[in-house]
N, C-alpha and C positions, 0 to 999 in steps of 0.2 A: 304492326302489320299495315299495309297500304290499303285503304280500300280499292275499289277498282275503277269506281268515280271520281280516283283523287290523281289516275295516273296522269290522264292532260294538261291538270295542272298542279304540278308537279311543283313544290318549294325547294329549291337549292341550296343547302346552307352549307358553302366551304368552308373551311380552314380559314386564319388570318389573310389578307390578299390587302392589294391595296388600298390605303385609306381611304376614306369617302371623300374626303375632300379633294381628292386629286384626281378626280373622273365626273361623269356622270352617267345617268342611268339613261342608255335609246329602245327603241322598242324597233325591232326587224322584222321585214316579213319576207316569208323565204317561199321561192318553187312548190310549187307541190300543191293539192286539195286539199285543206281544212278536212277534219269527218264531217262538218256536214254536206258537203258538196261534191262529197269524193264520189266517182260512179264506175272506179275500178279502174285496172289497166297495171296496176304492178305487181309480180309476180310474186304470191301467196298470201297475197291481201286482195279478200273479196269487198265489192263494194259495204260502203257506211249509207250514204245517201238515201234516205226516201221524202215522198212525196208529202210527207207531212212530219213534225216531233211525236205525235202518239205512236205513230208506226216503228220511230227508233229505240230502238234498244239500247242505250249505253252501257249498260253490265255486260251485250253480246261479247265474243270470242272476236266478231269482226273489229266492231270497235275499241275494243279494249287493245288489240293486236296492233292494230293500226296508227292510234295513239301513240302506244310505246313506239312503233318506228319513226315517227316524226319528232316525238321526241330524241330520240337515238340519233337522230340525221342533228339535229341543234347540239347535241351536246361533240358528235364528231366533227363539226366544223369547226366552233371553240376549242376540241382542242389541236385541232391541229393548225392555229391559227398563233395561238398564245399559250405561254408557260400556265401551269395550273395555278397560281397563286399571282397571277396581273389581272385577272376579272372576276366578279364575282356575277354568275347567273341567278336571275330573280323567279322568271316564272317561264314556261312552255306554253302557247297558247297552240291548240289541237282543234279543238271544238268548233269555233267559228272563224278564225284566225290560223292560219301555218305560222307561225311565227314564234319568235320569245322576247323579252325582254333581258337587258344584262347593261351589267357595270361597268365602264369603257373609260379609257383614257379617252382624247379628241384623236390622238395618232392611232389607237384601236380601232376606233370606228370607221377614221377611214381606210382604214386596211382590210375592217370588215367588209365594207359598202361594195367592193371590187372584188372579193370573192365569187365564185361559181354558188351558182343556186340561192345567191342575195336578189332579194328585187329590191327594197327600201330599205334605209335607214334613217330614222326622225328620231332626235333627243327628245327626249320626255320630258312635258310639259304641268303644270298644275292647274288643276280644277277648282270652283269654289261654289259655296253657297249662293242658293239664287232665293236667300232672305229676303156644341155650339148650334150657331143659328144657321150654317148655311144648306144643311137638307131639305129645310124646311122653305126655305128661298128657293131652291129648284124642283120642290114639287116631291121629291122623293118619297113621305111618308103616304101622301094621299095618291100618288100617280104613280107610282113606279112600283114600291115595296111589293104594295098589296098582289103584282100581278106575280111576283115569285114567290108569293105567299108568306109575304109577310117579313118585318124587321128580321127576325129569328129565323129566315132563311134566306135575305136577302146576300147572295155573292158566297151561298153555300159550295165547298170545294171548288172554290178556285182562286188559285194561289199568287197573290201579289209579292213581287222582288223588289222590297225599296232597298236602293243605293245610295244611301248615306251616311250618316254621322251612328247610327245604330240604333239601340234601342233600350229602353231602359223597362225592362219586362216585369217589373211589380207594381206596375200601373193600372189601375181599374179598367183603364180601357180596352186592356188586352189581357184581363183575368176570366177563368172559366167556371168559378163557382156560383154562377148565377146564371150558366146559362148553360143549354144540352148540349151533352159530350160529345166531344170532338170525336170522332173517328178516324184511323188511319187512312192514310192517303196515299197508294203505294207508289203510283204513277208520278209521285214528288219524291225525289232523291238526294238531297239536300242534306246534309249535317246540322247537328246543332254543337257548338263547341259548349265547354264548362268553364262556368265562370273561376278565373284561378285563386278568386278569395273565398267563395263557399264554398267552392268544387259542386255548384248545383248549375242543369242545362239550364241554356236560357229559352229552352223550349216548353211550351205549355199544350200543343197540340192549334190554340187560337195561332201562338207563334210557332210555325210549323219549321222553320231554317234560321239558324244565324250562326253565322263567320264575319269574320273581320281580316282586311287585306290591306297588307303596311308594307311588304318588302321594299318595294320602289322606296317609298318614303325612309326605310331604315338605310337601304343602302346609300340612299342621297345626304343621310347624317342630317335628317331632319326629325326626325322620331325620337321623342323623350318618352319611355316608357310609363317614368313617374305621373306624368301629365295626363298621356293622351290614351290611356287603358289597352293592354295589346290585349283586346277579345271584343265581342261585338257589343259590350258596354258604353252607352250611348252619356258621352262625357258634355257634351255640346246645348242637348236640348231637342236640335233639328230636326234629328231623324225619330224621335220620338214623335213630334208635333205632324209631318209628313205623316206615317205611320197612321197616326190617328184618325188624319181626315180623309185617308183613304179608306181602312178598313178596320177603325176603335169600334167597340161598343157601341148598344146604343142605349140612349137614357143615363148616360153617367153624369150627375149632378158637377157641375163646375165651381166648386167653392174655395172662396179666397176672402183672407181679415174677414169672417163671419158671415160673408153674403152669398148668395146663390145669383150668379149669370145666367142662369139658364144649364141648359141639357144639351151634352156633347154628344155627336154618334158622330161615326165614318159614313163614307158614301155608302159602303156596301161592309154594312157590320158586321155579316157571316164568313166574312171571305177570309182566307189563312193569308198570315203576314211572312213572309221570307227577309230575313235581315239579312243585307252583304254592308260590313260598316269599311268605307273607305275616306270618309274625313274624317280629320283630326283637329282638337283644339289650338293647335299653335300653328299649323301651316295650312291647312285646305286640305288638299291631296293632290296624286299626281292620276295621269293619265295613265302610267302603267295599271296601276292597281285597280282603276275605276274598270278599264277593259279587263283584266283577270277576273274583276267576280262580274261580270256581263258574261263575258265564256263561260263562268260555273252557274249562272240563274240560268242560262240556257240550259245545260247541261240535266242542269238539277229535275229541271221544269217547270216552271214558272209560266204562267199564261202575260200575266202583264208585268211591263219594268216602267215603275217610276224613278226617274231620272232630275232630283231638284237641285243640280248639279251643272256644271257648264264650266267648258274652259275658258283662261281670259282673255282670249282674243281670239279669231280668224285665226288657222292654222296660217305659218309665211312658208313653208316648205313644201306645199304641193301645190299644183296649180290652178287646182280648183276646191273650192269651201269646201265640199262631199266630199273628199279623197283619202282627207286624214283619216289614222286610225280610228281613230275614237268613233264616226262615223260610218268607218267599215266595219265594225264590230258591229252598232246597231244594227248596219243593214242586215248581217248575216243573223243576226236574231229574229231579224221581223222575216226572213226568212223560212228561219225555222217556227214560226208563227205566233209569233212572241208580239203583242202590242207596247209599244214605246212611247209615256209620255215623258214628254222634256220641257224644263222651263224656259219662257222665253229669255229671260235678262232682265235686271233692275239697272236698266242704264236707261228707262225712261225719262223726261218725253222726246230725248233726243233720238231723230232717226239712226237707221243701221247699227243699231245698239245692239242685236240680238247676238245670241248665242248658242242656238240651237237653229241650221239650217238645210237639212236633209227634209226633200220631199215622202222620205219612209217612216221618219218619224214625228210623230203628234205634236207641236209647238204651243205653249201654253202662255196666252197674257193673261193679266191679273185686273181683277174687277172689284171694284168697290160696292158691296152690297148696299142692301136699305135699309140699313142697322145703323146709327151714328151716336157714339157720344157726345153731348156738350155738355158743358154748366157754365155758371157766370157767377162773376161777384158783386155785390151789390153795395156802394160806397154809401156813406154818410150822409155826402150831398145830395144822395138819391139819384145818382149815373151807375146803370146795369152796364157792364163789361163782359160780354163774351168769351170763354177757354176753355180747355179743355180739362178734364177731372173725372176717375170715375171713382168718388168720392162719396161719402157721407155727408151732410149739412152740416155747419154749426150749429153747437147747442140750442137746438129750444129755436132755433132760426135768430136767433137775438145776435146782435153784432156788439163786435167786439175792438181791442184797441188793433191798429196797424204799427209793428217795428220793424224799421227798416234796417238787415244784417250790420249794415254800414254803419247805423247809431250803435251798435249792442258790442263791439269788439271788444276783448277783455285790454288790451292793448295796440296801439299804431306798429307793434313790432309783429305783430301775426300777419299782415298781412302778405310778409312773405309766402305765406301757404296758401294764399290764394282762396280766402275765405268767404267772398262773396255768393259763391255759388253753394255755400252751407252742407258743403260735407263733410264737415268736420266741428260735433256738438261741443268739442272742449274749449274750442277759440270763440266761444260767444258766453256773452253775461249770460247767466240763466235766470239771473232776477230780475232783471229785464224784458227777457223774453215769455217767461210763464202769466200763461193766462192769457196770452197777444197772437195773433196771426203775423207770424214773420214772414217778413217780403224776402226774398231773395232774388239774386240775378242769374240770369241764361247767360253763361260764359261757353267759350271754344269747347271745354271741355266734354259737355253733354252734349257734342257733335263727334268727337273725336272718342267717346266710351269710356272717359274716366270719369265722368260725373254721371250721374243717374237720379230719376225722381224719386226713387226708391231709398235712395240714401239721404235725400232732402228732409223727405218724410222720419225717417227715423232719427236723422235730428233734431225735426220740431219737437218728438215725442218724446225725448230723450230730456229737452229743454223744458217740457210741460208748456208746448202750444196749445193756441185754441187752434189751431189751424196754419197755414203756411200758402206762400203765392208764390212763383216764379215765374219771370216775369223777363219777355225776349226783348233786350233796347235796341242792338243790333242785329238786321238780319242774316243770315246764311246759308246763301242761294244754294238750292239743291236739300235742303234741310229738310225731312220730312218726319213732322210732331205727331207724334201718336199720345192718345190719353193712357193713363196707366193706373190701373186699381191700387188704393192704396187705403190704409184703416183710419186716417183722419184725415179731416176735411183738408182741400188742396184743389188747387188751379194752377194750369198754366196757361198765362195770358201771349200766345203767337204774334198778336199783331204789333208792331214798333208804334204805331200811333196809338193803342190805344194802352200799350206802357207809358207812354211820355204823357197822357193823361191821370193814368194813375200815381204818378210819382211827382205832378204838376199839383196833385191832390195832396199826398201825403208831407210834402215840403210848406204847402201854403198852411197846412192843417200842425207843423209840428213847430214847439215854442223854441229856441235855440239862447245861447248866452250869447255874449261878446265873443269869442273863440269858435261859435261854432255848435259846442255838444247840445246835445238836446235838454232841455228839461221837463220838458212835458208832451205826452201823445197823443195828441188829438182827431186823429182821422181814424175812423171807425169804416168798419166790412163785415160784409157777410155771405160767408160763401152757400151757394145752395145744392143740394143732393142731385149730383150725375150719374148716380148708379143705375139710373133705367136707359134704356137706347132708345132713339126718338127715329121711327122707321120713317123714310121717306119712300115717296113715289116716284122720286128719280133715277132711281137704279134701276139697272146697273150703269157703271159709269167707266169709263178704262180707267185703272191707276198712275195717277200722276208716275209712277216707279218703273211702271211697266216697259219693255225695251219695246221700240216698232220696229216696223221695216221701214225702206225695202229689206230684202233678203238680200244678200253678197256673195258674189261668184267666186270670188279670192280676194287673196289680202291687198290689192289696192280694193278694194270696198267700192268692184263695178256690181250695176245691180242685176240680178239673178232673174230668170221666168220662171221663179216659183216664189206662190206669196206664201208670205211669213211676217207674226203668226198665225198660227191653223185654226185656234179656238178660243174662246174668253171664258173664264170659270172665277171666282172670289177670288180674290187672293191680299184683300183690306180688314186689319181689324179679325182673325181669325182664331175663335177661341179653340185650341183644344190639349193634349195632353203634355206635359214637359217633364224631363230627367229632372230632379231635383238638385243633380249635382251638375244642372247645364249650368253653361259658362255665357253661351250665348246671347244672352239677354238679358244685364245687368238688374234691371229693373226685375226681374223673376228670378235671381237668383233662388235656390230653397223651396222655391215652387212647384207642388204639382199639376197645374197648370199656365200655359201663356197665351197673351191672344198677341199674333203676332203677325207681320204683314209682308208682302213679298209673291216675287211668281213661286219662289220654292210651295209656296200654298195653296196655290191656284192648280198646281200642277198634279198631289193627290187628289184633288178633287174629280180631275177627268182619267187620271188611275182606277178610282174607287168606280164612276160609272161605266169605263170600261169594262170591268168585271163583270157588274150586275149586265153587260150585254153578252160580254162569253159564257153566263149562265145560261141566258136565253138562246144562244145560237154559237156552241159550242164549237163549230165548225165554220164560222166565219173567219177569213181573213183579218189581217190588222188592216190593211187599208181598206175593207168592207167595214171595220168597226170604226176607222176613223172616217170615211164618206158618210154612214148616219149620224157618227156626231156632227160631222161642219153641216152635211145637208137640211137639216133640220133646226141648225141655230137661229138664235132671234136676234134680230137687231131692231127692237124696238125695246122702249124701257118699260116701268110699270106703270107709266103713264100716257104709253100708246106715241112718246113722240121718239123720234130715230136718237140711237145711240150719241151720248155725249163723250170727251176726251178730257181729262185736265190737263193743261198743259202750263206755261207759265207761259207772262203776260210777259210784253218790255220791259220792266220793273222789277222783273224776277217773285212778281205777288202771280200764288194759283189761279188759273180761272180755265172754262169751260167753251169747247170748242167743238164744231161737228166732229165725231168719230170718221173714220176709213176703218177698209180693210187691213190697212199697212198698222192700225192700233189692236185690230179685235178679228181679225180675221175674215170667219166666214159671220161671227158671230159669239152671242152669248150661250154657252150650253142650254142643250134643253132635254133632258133625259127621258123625260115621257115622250116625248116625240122623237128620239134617237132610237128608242126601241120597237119603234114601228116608223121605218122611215120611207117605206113604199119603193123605193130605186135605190140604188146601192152604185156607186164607180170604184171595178175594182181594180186592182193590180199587184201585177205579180213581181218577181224577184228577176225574172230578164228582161221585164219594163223599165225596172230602175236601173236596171244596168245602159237596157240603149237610151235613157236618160242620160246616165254617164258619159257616154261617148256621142252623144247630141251637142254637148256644152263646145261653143266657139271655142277654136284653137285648144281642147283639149289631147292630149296625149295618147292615143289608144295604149301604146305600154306602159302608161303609168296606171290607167284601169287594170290592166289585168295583172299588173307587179298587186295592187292590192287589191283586188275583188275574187283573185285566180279565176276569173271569167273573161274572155275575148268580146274585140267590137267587130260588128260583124257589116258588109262595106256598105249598108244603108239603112241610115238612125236617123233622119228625121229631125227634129227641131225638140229642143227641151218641154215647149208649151204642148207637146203631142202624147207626151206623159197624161193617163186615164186618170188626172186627179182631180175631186170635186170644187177646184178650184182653176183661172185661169190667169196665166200673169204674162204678159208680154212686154218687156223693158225697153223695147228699140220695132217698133211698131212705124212702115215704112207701105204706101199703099196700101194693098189689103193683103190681108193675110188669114187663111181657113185652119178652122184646128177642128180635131172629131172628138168628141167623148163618147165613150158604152157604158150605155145605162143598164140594168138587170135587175127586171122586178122579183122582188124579194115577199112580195104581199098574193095578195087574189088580181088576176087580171083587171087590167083596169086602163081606161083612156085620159092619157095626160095631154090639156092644150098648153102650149108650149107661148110664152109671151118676155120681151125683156126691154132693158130699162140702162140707160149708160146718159154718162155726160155729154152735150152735145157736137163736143170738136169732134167725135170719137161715130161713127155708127156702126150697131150691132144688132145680128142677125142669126137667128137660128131656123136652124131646119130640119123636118119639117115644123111646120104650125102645129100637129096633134097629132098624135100616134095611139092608139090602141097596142098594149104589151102583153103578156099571156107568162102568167105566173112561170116564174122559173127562166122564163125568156130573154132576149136581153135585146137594145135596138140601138142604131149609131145616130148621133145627131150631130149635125153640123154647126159648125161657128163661122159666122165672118166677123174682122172685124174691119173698118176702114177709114182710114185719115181723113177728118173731113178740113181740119185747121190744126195749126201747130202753136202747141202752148207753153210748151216747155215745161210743163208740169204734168204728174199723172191725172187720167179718167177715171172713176168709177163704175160702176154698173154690178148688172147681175143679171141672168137668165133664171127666170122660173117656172115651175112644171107644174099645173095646178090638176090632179086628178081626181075623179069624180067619185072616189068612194074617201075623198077627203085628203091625201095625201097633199102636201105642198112640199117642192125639191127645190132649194135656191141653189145658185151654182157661181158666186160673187168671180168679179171679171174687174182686172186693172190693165191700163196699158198706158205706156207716154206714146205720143206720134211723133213722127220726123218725117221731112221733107223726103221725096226721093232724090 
């Protein structure tokens, strides 16, 4: 039997039809209102639409009826388009979307595209991964928890939707025997499927939803059953580790090879986990599937969607960034008042890398906390070397012999397997190596995911090392070294000059014959204990990974008047929960836990504190809870000086450079002070639309083929969008933009002061305002070309109120001549 919540989206599964390989999968969007926006007008369908998702019903007669007619209208134009066995239909999208997805020859499609009642048609693209200590780095346990009373109710009922890789549910971090019973949650409507090898949910009441969404992918003849798990068994890693740092446990011990890291929690450890798993091990995913369960977390009811997902490029088929599907889906969630964080993109430090570029939804860079691993090795001749290890010491600290893999080979004929990078313990002497710290080498491979330090490791031990080195000769720009826990002592030396020291060591230190071999090892090491993190005071830092802006108007990558990205949160070095059977991170395979690096980590983190603020103000907007995050972020570090960036030198060697808004947004999160942020800028769902129809030379019927909402004949300019940020790309004399502020606190008088580069001058108005709880007041911007640089300004306006409030409201613009 169907449920009633499952008719919008509705699974297809015909008869044999044609192969997969002779089609592909488009996503359509057809005439008509979505139910959330529908407000009546066809005859015996009363409206779906209200003013808020608690007001809807989706079990009602209207929506349920309604549903099935939109469905009914997709499944009548298929067929009377094409024979029943030339297409195969994937999904109906009702909820936020009119629309379906389905299986098309290229001559289908465009025979669909020209139909009555088509407005689009876009082939379906794929998505991908945008690949502890950090509560305690944002203040959470001592500034935040305690005001919702505590760990143990911190992000109580309220329902986070991560869309990812899934979840692997017999994980301490998401177990309920230690901690008070979950209670039903009615107003969340969500499924839990059964896992098809136990036949047990994967639901615990902590995990309140999980399904899994592959059609697209099955019908694209990309889905291997055997591989990629069809149910929301989390095969990857990913979506377990997201998961976690949004809303795991708090207090779960992180132990790995016998040592304790420390203590893992989520941002908001009370909060119920919704699994929708739409990646897979062997391809990503596609964009059909990511939008089908974004229609069902809405549907379901979900307060926030973490999104650590992103497509690979710039939509090329519409004519502006915002337009694609996958974006109008967001919108229509943040709509139904859904909060949306999205990661920025690991194409950092290179500009317009991003991949998340909607002013509706929350764009997440990644920050490098003030937690760091190092260790070093300590040679013979008494020269300390710097690397990375989060290892053990050698015995006793006493040093021991150096073999280099090179000297230990059982034979000249192995080295067809490519032995230097020592993953493979049978091709080395082992009486040779036991007892000795083997060096090995940084080959392509351990760039490329077939070599791992994990596997190094296990062949030292395999061998009876005292220990093992790996050691980078050549560099590989773009290559970013993370340390990796491992049970016997290890290094890896990063720098090319300070290998060519140690092997300038180890060669003058070892006896050789006539021919070459060695006879004797004489260069001694000792490696020392990396297991502790050595916290600095320069964080936060942007991650060298992280994607910047500008933001991109379309796929010629002109830049946009919204900045992006929106927020900076950790996303370096990030300990928390892993699938044991992830694939994702060679080095963890087997592991229940990873510390692992990426926006994809960055981006639960402002999931998780968005929650802890829909606890506190339940009836806040998503863009009132994204204005107190960016208004309230910090862009200074813990050592009180302005935010730093890593970027890479001419040399392709890291190094450090002032941060922009175009690296970190408004800023570093700051949750204690996000939840009392004194002024609030909000906006509504037909602001981002004359958003839409503000953007230069954009289409008014391409908005409304996908928004089903009209431009109405006077929209203003993109920068006139209510958002706590301002971005002006093509800045031409002066130019005024308004923002509405609405104090959200106790009345109060804010003096109003700002700060910009100086080709650029900026003006606000007034100079101070008194606001009255609840109230709201317009202020002015000017901004005005003073020199032309050719490069962007900075600056910021800020609101310094007298019962302590500070509002920063960060401002970019290039100037041009008129």
């Amino acid at each position: 039997m169907l449920h009633k919540m499952d008719l919008c989206l509705f699974i297809f599964l015909l008869l044999p039809f044609v192969s997969s390989g002779s089609g592909d999968v488009y996503l359509i969007t057809m005439e008509g209102e979505p139910v959330v926006s529908y407000m009546g007008g066809i005859d015996g369908f009363s409206a779906t639409a209200e003013d808020s998702m608690e007001e809807m019903d989706i079990t009602s007669e209207s929506v349920t009826s309604y549903s099935l007619y939109l469905k009914r209208k997709h499944d009548e134009l298929l067929d009377s388009l094409f024979e029943a066995k030339s297409y195969k239909k994937i999904y109906s999208y009702c909820h936020l979307l009119n629309g379906f997805s389905v299986h098309l020859t290229p001559e289908q499609a465009k025979a669909l595209s020209k139909a009555p009642g088509v407005k689009y048609v876009e082939k379906d693209g794929k998505v991908r991964k945008l690949t502890t200590h950090t509560p305690q780095f944002l203040g959470l346990p001592t500034g935040v928890w305690p005001t919702g009373g505590g760990f143990d109710k911190a992000g109580e009922d309220v329902v986070i939707g991560l869309i990812d890789s899934g979840v692997f549910p017999k994980h301490p971090s998401f177990a309920t025997y230690n901690t008070d019973p979950y209670g039903p949650l009615p107003r969340y409507r969500g499924k839990c499927e059964v896992d098809p090898e136990t036949k047990r949910s994967f639901c615990n009441g902590k995990i309140i939803g999980a399904q899994h969404f592959a059609k697209a992918a099955i019908a694209a003849g990309a889905f291997n059953p055997a591989v990629d798990f069809p149910s929301p068994l989390d095969g990857d890693g990913h979506g377990t580790h997201t998961a976690a740092i949004a809303a795991g446990n708090n207090g779960i011990p992180v132990r790995m090879h016998g040592h304790e890291f420390g203590k893992a929690s989520g941002m908001a450890p009370r909060a119920r986990i919704a699994v929708y798993k739409v990646l897979y091990r062997l391809f990503g995913g596609y964009v059909s599937d990511v939008v089908a369960a974004i229609d069902q977390a809405v549907q379901d009811g979900v307060d926030v969607i973490n999104l650590s997902v992103g497509p690979n490029s710039p939509p090329s088929t519409t004519k502006t960034t915002f337009l694609n599907p996958f974006d109008a889906a967001l919108l229509s969630a943040v709509k139904a008042g859904v909060f949306v964080a999205q990661a920025a993109g690991n194409g950092g430090p290179f500009p317009k890398t991003l991949v998340s570029f909607s002013p509706w939804i929350t764009t997440v860079a990644a920050a490098v906390d003030d937690r760091r691993y190092k260790n070093h090795i300590t040679l013979g001749n008494g020269r300390i070397l710097p690397g990375l290890g989060l290892s053990p010491a050698t015995h006793a600290n006493k040093s021991f012999d150096l073999v280099s893999v090179s000297d230990v080979l059982l034979d000249s004929s192995v080295m067809k397997y490519n032995p230097l990078d020592c993953q493979r313990p049978e091709l080395l002497n082992k009486n040779l190596v036991e007892g000795k710290i083997l060096l090995c080498g940084y080959s392509f491979n351990f760039v490329s995911g077939t070599a791992s330090i994990r596997k190094v490791c296990e062949t030292a031990k395999i061998l009876g090392a005292a220990g093992f080195v790996v050691a980078v000769e050549s560099s590989y720009p773009g290559t970013k070294y993370d340390p990796v826990p491992v049970p016997l002592p290890g290094i890896l030396i990063t720098d090319v000059s300070q290998t060519k020291e140690l092997i300038n060591y180890y060669n003058s230190s070892t006896k050789r014959d006539w021919a070459g071999r060695p006879t004797g090892f004489q260069a001694t090491a000792s490696i020392a204990d990396g297991l502790a993190p050595i916290l600095h005071n320069s964080a936060p830092q942007v991650a060298l990974f992280s994607s910047r802006g500008p933001d991109v108007k379309d796929f010629s990558f002109e830049d946009a008047d919204v900045l992006k990205p929106d927020i900076l949160a950790p996303g370096s070095l990030i300990w928390a929960a892993w699938a044991p059977n992830g694939t994702d991170e060679a080095n963890y395979e087997g592991e229940g836990f990873a510390m692992v690096s990426g926006t994809s980590m960055a981006t639960p983190h402002i999931a998780g504190i968005a929650a802890l603020m829909k606890q506190k103000y339940p009836h806040w907007s998503p863009a009132a809870i994204k204005s107190a995050l960016m208004t309230t972020a910090n862009t200074m570090d813990l050592a009180g000086r302005p935010l730093q960036a890593q970027q890479y030198s001419d040399t392709q060697m890291m190094t450090l450079s002032p941060a922009t808004p175009f690296d970190y947004g408004s800023g570093e999160v700051d949750p204690k002070a996000a939840l009392d942020p004194g002024l609030i800028l909000d906006a509504s769902y037909l602001d981002y639309i004359n958003f839409l129809c503000s953007m230069p030379g954009v289409d008014p019927h391409e908005v409304s083929s996908i928004t089903s909402s009209q431009c109405n004949a006077t929209h203003g300019k993109p920068s006139d969008l209510n958002s706590p940020s301002i971005a002006i790309s093509h800045l031409v004399g002066t130019q005024t933009v308004k923002r509405t502020v609405t104090n959200v606190a106790e009345t109060e008088t804010y003096v109003l002061s700002t700060r910009m580069s100086p080709e650029i001058a900026l003006e606000a108005d007034p100079p101070a305002m008194t606001i009255l709880a609840g109230s709201s007041k317009v202020i002015s911007v000017s901004l005005t070309v003073r020199s032309v640089t050719g490069r962007y300004s900075f600056g910021e306006i800020l609101m310094k109120g007298n019962r302590g409030h500070l509002v920063r409201i960060p401002v970019v613009a290039m100037g041009f001549s008129s």
